[in-house]
N, C-alpha and C positions, 0 to 999 in steps of 0.2 A: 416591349411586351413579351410574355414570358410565353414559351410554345413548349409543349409535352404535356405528358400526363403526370400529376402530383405526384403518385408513385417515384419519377423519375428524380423526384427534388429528393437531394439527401445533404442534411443540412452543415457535414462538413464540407459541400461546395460553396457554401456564400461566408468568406469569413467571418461579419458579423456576427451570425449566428453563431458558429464555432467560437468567437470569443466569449459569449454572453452565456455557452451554454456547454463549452469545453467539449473533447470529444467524447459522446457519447458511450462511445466501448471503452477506451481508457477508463470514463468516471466511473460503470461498472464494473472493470475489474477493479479499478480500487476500491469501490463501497465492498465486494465478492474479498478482497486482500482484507482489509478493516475489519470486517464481518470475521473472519477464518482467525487472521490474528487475535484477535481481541479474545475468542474462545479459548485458543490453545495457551495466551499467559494465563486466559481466568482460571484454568486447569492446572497451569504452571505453581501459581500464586497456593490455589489450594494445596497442595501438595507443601509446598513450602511452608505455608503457616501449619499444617497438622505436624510437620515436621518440627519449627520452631517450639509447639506450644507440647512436645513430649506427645503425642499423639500419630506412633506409627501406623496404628491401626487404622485410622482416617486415611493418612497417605497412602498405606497399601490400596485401600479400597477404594480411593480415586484415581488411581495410577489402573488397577485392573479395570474400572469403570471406565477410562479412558486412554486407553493403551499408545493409542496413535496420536491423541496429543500431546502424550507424554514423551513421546518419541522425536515428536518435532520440534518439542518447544527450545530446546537448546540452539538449533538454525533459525526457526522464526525469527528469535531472539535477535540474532546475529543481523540479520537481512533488515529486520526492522531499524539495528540502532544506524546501518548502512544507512538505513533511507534518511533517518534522522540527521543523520551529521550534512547528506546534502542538503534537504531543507536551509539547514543553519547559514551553510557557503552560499546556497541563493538568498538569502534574505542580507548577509552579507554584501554580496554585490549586489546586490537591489538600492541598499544604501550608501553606497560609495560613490562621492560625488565626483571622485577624479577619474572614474574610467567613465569613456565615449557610448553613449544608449546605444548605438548598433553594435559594440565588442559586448556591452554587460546582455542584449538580446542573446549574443552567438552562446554567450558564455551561459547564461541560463538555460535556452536550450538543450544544450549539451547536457545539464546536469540534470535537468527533466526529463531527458532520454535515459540517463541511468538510472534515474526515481522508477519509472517507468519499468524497466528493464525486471530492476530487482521484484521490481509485486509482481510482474509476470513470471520469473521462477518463484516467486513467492508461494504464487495462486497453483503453478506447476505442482511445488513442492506438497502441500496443503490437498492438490486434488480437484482443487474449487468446491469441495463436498461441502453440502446444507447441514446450517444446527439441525 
């Protein structure tokens, strides 16, 4: 029988629940990472296509309309294809039948922690600022 006050239940103490429902602040700063990124290529991209299609005059005036995602988007970039390439190596060893499920655990871990890591300078980088 469960004694305290509801308040006191926080639901990265009962693992099920953390499995079924991931940590909580993590999944926010990554929807907050997702959110910030996604803005700063779509600003990226504009710029790039006014620029491919002879239309400087668009790109200046997205680039001054959006100064600081203009400025980011070179690191976004970067931090983003980081995250990318670990996805790739955990899903990698996710299906590698010859390493042991408590080394392929340690070893995703680990690369979770650095997925992790980078959206947190990500989000740093970014500000965590709202569209």
């Amino acid at each position: 029988l469960a004694t305290g006050s509801w308040e006191e239940f926080v639901s990265n103490d009962v693992p099920l629940v953390r499995r079924l429902y991931g940590n909580i602040s993590s999944r926010n700063d990554l929807e907050k990472y997702v959110e910030n990124r996604d803005r700063v290529l779509m600003v990226e991209k504009e710029i790039k296509d006014a620029l491919e299609s002879g239309d400087a005059a668009r790109a200046v005036e997205a680039i001054n309309r959006y100064p600081r995602e203009y400025r980011l988007a070179a690191v976004v970039k970067n931090l983003n294809n980081q995250r990318s390439k670990l996805a790739t190596r955990i899903r990698e060893i996710e299906k590698n039948t010859r390493i042991p499920d408590e080394t392929k655990a340690s070893m995703i871990k680990t690369l979770r922690d650095q997925q992790d890591a980078l959206v947190g300078r990500a989000n740093q980088i970014m500000g965590q600022q709202s569209p």
